[in-house]
C-alpha positions in Angstrom: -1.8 -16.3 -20.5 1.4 -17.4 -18.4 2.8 -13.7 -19.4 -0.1 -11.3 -18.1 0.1 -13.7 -14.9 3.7 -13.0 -14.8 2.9 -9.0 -15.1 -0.4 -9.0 -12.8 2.1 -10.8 -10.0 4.7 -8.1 -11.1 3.0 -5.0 -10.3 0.6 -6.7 -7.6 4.6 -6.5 -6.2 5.0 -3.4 -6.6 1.7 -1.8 -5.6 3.1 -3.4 -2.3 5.3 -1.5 -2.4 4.3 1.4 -2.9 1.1 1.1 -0.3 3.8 0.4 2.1 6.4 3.2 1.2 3.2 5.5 1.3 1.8 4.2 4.8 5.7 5.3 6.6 5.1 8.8 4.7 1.7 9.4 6.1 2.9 7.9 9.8 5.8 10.4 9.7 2.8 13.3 9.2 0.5 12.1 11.3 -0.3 9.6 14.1 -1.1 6.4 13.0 -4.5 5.8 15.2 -5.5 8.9 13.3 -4.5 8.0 9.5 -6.2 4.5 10.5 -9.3 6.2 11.5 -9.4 8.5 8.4 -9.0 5.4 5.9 -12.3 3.9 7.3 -14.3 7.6 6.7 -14.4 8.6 9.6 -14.3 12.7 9.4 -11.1 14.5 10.1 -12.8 16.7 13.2 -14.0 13.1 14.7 -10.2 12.4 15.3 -9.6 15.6 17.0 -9.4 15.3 20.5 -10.0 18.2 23.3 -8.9 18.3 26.0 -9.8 20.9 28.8 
């Protein structure tokens, strides 16, 4: 039981990680007001915005 507690902390730890390494990858492509939007569904036209 101590082990798979020891492993579950181990790759909570390195899904961290990874989220976090993947999150300054998607702000280098893109805005981050606009990935933020796009994670909570919003559509990807609904972050375009016109101006005229």
């Amino acid at each position: 039981e101590l082990q798979k507690s020891k492993q579950l902390e181990e790759s909570m730890r390195k899904l961290d990680i990874e989220m976090r390494r993947t999150d300054e990858l998607l702000y280098q492509m893109i805005p981050k007001q606009v990935a933020d939007r796009l994670r909570k569904g919003e559509a990807a036209v609904e972050t375009c915005q016109v101006s005229l």
